[in-house]
PAPA-817539 format. One record per residue (C-alpha): residue number from 1; z, y, x. Coordinates in nm, 3 decimals. Example, Ala and Ser with C-alpha at 12.3 -4.5 7.8 and 13.67 -1.06 7.14 Angstrom:
2
<num->1	pz->0.780	py->-0.450	px->1.230> $
<num->2	pz->0.714	py->-0.106	px->1.367> $
//
This chain:
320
<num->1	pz->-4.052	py->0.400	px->-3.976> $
<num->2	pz->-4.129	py->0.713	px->-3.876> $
<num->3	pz->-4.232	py->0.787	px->-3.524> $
<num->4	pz->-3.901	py->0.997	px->-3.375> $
<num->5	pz->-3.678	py->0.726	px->-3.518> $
<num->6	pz->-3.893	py->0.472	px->-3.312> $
<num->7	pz->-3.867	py->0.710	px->-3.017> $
<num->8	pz->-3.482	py->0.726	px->-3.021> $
<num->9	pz->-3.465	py->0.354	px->-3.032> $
<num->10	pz->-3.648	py->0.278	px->-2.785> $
<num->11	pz->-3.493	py->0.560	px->-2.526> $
<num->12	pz->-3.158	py->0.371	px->-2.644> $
<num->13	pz->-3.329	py->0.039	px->-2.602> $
<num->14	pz->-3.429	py->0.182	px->-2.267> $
<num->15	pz->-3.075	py->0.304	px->-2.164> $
<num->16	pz->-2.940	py->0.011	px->-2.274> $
<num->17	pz->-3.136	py->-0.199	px->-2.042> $
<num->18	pz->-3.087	py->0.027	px->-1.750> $
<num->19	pz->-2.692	py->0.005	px->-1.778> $
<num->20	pz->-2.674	py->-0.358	px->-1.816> $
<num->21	pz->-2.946	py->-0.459	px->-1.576> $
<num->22	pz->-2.996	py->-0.167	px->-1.343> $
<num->23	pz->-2.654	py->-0.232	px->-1.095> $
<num->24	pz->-2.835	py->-0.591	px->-1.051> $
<num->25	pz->-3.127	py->-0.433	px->-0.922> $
<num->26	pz->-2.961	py->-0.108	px->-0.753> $
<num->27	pz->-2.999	py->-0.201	px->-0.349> $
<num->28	pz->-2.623	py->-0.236	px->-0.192> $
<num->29	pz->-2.654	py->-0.198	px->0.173> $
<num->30	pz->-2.454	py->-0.428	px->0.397> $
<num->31	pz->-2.177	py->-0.265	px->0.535> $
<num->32	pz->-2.223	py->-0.199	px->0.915> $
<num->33	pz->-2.049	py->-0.236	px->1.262> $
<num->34	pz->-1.763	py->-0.443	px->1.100> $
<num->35	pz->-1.560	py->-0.688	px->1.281> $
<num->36	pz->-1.340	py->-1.013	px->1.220> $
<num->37	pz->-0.990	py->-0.875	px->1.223> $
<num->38	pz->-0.872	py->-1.036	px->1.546> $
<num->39	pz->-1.174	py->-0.848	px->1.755> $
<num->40	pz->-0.999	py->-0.516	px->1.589> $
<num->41	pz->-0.685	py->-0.649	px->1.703> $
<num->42	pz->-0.421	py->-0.458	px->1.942> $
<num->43	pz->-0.253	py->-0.600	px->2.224> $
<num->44	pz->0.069	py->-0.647	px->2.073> $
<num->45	pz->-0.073	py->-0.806	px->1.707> $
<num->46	pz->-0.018	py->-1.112	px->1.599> $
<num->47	pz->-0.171	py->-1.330	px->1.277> $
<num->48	pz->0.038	py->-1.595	px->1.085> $
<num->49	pz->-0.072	py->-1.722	px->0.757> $
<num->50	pz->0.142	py->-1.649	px->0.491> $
<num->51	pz->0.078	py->-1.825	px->0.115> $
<num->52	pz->-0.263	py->-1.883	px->0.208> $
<num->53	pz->-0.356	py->-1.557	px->0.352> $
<num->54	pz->-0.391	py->-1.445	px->0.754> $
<num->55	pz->-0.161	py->-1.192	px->0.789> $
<num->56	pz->-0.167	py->-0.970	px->1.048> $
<num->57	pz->0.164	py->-0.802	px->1.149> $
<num->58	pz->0.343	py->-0.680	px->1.495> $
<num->59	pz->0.701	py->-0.771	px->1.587> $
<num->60	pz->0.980	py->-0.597	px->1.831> $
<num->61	pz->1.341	py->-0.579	px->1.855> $
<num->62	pz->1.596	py->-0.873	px->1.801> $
<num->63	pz->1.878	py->-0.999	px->1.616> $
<num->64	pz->2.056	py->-0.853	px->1.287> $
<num->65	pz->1.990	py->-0.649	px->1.083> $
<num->66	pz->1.636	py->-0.768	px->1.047> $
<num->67	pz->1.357	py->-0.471	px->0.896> $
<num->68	pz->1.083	py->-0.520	px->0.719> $
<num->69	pz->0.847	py->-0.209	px->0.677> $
<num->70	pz->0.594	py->-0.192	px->0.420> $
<num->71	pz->0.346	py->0.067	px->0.421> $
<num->72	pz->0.186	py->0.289	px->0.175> $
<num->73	pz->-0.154	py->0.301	px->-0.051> $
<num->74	pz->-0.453	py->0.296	px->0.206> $
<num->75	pz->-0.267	py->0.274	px->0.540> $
<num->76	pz->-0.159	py->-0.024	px->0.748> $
<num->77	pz->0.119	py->-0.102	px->0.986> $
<num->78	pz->0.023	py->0.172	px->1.170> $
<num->79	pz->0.215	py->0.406	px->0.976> $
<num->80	pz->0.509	py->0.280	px->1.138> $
<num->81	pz->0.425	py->0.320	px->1.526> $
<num->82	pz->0.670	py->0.659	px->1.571> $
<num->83	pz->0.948	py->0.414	px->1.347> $
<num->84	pz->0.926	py->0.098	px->1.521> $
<num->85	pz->1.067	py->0.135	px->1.863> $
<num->86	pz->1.361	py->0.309	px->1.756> $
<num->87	pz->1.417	py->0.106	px->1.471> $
<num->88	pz->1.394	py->-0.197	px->1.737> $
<num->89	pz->1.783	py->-0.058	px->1.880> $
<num->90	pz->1.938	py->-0.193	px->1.579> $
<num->91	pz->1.778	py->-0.501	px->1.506> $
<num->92	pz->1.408	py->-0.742	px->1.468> $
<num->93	pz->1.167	py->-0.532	px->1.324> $
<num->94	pz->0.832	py->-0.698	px->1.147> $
<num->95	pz->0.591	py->-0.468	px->1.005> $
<num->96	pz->0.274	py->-0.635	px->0.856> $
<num->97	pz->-0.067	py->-0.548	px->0.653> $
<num->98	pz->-0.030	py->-0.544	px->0.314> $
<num->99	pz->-0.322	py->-0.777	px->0.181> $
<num->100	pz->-0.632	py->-0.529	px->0.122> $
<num->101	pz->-0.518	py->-0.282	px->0.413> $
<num->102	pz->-0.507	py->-0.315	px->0.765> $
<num->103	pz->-0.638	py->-0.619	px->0.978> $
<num->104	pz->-0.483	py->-0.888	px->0.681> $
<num->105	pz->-0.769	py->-1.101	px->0.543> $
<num->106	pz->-0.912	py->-0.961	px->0.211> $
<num->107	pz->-0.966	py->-1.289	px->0.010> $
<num->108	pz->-1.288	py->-1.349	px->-0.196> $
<num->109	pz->-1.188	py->-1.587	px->-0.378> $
<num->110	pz->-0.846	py->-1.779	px->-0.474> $
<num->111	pz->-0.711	py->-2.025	px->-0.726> $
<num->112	pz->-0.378	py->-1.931	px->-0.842> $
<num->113	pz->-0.203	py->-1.586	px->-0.819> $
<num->114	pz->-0.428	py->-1.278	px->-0.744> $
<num->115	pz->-0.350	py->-1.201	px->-0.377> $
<num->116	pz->-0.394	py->-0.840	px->-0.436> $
<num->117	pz->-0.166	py->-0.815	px->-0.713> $
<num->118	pz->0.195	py->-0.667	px->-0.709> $
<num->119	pz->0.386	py->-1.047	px->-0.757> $
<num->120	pz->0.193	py->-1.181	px->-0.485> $
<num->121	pz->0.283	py->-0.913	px->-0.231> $
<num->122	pz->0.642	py->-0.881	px->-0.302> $
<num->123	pz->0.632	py->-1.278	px->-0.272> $
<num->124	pz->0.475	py->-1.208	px->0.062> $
<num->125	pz->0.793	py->-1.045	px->0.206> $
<num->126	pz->0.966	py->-1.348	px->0.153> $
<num->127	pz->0.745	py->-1.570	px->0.304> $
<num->128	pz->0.763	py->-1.348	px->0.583> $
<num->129	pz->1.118	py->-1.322	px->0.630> $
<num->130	pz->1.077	py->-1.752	px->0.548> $
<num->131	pz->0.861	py->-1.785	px->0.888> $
<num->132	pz->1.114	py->-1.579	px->1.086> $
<num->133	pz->1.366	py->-1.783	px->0.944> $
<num->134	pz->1.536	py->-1.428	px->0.849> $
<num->135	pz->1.791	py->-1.490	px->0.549> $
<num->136	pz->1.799	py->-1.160	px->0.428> $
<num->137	pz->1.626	py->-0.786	px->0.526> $
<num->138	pz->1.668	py->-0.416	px->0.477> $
<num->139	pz->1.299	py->-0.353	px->0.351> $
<num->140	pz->1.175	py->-0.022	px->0.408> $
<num->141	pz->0.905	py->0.086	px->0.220> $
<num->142	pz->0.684	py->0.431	px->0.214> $
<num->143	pz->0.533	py->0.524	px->-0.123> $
<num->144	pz->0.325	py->0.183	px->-0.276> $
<num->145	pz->0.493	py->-0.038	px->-0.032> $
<num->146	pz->0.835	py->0.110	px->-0.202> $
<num->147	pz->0.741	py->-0.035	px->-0.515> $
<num->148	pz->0.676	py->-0.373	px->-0.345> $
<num->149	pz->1.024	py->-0.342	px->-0.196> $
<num->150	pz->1.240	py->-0.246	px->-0.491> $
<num->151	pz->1.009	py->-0.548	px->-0.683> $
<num->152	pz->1.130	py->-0.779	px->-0.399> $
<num->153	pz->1.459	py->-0.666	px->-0.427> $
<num->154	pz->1.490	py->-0.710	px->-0.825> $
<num->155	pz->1.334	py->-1.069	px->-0.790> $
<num->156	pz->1.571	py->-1.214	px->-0.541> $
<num->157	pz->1.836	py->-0.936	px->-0.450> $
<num->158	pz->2.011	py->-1.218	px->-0.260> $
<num->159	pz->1.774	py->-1.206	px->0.055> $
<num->160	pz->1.761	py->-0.814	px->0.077> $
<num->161	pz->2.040	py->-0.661	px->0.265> $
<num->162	pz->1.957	py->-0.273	px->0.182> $
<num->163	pz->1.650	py->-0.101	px->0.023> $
<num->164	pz->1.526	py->0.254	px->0.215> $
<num->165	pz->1.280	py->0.397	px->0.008> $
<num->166	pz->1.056	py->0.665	px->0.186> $
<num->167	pz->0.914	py->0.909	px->-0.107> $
<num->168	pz->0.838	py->0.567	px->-0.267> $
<num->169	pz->0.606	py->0.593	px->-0.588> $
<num->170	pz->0.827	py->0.391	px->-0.837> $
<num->171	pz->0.778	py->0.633	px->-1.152> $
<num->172	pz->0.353	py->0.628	px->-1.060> $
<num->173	pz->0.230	py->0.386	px->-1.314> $
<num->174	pz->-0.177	py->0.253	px->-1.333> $
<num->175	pz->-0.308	py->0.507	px->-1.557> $
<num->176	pz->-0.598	py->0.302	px->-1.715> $
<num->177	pz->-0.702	py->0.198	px->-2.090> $
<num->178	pz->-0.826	py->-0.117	px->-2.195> $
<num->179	pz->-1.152	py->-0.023	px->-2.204> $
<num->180	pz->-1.140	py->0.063	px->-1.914> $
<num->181	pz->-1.022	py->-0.233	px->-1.759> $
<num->182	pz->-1.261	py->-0.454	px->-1.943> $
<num->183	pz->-1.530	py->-0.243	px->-1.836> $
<num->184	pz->-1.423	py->-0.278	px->-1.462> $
<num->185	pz->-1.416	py->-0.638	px->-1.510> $
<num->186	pz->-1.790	py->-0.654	px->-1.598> $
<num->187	pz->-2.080	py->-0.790	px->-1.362> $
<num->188	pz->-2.217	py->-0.485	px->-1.333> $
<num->189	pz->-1.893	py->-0.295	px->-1.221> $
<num->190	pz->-1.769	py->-0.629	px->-0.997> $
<num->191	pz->-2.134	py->-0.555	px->-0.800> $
<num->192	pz->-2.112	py->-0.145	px->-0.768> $
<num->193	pz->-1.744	py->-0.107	px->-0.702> $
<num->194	pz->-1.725	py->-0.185	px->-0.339> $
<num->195	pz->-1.997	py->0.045	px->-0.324> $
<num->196	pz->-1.794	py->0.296	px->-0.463> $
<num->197	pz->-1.457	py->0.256	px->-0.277> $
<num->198	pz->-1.700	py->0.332	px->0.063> $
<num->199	pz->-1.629	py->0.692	px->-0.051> $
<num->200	pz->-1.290	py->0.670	px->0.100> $
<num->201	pz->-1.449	py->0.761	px->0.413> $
<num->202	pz->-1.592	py->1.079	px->0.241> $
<num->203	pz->-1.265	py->1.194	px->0.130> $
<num->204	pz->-0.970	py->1.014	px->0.307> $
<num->205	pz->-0.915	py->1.263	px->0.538> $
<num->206	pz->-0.884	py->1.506	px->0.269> $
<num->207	pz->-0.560	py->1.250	px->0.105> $
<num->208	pz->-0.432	py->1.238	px->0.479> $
<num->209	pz->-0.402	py->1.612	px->0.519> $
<num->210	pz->-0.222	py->1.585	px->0.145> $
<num->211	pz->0.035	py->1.365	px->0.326> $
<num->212	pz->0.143	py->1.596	px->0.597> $
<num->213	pz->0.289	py->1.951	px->0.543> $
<num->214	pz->0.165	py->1.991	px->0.863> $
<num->215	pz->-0.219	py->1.873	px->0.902> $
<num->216	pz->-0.241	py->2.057	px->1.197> $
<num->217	pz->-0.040	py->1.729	px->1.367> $
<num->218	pz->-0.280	py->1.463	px->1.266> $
<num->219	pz->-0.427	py->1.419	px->1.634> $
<num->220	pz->-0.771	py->1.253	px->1.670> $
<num->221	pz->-0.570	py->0.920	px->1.816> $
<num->222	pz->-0.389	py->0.917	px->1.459> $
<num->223	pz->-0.711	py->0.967	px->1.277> $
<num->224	pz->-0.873	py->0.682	px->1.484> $
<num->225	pz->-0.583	py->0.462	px->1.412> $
<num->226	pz->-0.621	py->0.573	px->1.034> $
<num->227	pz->-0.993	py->0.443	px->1.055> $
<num->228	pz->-0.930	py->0.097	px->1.222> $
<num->229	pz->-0.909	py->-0.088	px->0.875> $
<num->230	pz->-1.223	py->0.058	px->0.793> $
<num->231	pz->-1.417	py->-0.142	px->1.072> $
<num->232	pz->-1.276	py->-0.490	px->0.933> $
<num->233	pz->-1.511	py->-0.736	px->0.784> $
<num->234	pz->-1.497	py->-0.699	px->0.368> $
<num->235	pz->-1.252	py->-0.392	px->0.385> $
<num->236	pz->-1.454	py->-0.248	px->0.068> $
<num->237	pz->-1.430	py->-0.561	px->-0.117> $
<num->238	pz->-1.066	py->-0.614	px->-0.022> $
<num->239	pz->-1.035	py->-0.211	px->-0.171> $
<num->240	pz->-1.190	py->-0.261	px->-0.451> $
<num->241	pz->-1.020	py->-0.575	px->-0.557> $
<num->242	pz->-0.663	py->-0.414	px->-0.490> $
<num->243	pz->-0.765	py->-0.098	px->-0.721> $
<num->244	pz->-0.810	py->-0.381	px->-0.999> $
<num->245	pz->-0.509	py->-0.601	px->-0.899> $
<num->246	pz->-0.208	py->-0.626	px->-1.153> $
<num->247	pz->0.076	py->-0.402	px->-1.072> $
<num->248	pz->0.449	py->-0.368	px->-1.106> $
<num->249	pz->0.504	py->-0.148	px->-1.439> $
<num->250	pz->0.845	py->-0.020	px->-1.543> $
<num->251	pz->0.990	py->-0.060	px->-1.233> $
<num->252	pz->1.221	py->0.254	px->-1.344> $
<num->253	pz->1.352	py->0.104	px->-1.654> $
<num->254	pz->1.529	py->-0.135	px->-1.417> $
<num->255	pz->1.692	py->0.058	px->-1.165> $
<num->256	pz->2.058	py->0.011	px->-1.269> $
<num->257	pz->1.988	py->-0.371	px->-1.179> $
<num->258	pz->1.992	py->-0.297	px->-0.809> $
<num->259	pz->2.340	py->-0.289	px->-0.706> $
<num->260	pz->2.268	py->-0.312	px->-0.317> $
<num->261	pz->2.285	py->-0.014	px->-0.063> $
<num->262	pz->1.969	py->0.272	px->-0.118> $
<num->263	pz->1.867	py->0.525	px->0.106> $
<num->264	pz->1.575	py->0.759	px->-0.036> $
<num->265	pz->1.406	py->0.973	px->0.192> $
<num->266	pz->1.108	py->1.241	px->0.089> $
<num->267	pz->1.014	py->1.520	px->0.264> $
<num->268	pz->1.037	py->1.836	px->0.100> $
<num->269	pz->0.669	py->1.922	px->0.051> $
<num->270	pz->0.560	py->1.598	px->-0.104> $
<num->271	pz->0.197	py->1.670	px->-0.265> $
<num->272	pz->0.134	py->1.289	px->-0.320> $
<num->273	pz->0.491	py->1.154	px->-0.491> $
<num->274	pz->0.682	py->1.475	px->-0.623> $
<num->275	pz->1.002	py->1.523	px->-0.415> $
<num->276	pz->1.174	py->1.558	px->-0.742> $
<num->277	pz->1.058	py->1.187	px->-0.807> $
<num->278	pz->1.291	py->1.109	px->-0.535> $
<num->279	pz->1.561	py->1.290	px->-0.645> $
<num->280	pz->1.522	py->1.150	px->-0.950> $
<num->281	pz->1.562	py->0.824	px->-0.801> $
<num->282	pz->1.833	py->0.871	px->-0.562> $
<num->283	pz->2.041	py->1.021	px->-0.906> $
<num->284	pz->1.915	py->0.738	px->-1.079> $
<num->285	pz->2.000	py->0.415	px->-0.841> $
<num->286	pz->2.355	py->0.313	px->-0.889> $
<num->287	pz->2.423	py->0.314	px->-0.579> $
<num->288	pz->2.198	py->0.533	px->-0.371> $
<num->289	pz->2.239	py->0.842	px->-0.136> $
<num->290	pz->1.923	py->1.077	px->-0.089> $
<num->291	pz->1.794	py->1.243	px->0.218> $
<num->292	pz->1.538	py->1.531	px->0.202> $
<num->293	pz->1.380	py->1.629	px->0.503> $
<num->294	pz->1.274	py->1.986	px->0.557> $
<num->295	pz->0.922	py->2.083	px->0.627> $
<num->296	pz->0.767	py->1.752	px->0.584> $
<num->297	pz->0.560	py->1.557	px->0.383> $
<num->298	pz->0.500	py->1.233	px->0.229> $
<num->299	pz->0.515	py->1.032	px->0.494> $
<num->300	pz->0.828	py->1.172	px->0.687> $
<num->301	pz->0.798	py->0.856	px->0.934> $
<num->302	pz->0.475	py->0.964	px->1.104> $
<num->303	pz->0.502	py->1.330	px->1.056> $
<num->304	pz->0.896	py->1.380	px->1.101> $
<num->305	pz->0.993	py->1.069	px->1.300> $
<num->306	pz->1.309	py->1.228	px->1.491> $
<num->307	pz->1.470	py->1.339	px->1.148> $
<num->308	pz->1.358	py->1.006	px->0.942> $
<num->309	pz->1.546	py->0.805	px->1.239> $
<num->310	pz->1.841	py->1.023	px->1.200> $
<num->311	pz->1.862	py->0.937	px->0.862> $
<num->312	pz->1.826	py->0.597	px->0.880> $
<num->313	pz->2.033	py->0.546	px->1.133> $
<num->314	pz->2.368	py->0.666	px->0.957> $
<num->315	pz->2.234	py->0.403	px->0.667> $
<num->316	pz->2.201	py->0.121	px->0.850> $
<num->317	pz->2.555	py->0.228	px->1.057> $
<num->318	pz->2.735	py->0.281	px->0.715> $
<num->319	pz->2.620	py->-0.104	px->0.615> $
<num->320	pz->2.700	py->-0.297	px->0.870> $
//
């Protein structure tokens, strides 16, 4: 053999051995300063377990309708602090942490359905609504947690009152091949990932400001209160395992099989779900109405809170 064939296969050799044993050996720091969720906790949080997993979630208002709020793709109940209060004047209001965000529990390890997956959290809304002995909900859901809400809704539209879907991402679908997701499911990848999802901290602000036409408002409070998740115990983990969880796929194929009331809401300068998505939706819904609020972004709750509420509150007026 001559002696640059021998060269090349051992540099392969080599290369081989550093991709499939090299993560093993790469150091992965501990993550630092985290906390057990309940020392993170505010004074008005509360913890309930819900199909196995400690939910953390905050509560105000009373009586009917009873509102559910889910929230969106790296945020946390949180998102709804401008919405809750005024929300409260028309009913019981419950918004929790999705499982992976917020102060819920990111499981390790579980026997049965995969906690991170799409099934398991829109099954989580009902065990919610089960512990508050609730009967039936208007979910409101911004962007990711709008797909969990129009799931819930097409899985047992007989405990969901309305659907209000804030620039919710129902056409977004996991882009990934099946390579890829074989290759994600490797040791090697199952040891670096959490490593990798740490780099939210390097660019989340950056998706923030995407969210809001206006950066300018995102106050150093909000930011802290963005960062809060971040100083839970196994938060990367928890991240990582989401970003590998089964989702809901052709959620939009199945649209004219919601017959209950719809309000969609996007703000005009959505960077992170197209407004025309929501258009699309409203047009596509059977029966739907669409509200577009001017000079705002994708999450219209936070940044526009006096507009969102006006919105919502001729829905929920026109349904009762």
């Amino acid at each position: 053999m001559r002696d640059w064939v021998k060269a090349v296969l051992i540099v392969l050799a080599a290369l081989l051995v550093i991709v499939l044993v090299g993560p093993f050996l790469a150091p992965i720091p501990p993550l630092q300063g985290t906390l057990p969720p309940e020392q993170l906790a505010d004074p008005d949080s509360q913890f309930i377990t819900l199909n196995g997993v400690r939910v953390h979630y905050k509560q105000t208002g009373q009586g009917q309708p009873a509102m559910l709020l889910l929230h969106g793709f790296a945020a946390s109940e949180f998102s709804w602090r401008e919405a809750m209060q005024p929300l409260a004047k028309f009913g019981t209001v419950i918004a929790y942490d999705r499982p992976a965000f917020g102060l819920t529990e990111r499981p390790q390890k579980w026997t049965g359905e995969n906690p991170y997956g799409s099934e398991f959290q829109a099954d989580t809304v009902f065990a919610m609504m089960d512990a508050k002995n609730v009967q039936q909900a208007i979910l409101i859901g911004n962007s990711a947690g709008g797909t969990i809400a129009t799931l819930a809704a097409l899985r047992h539209p007989e405990r969901v009152r309305a659907l209000i879907l804030v620039d919710a991402a129902i056409y977004s679908r996991k882009s990934s091949s099946g390579v890829m997701d074989w290759l994600l499911q490797t040791p090697q990848a199952q040891r670096l990932g959490p490593l990798f999802v740490r780099s939210i901290k390097d660019w989340g602000m950056d998706f923030a400001r995407s969210a809001w036409h206006d950066p300018s408002k995102i106050t150093p409070d909000i930011w802290t209160g963005y960062l809060k998740p971040l100083k839970a115990d196994n938060w990367d983990r928890g991240l990582w395992e989401f970003n590998q969880a089964p989702r809901a796929v052709s959620l939009s194929t199945r649209l004219d099989e919601i017959k209950l009331p719809v309000l969609v809401i996007t703000g005009d300068d959505d960077r992170i779900v197209p407004t025309e998505n929501s258009v699309r939706l409203a047009r596509e819904l059977p029966n739907a109405r669409l509200a577009v609020i001017p000079n705002c972004g994708h999450v219209p709750h936070e940044e526009c809170p006096a507009a969102f509420m006006r919105a919502v509150a001729e829905f929920i007026d026109s349904i009762r």
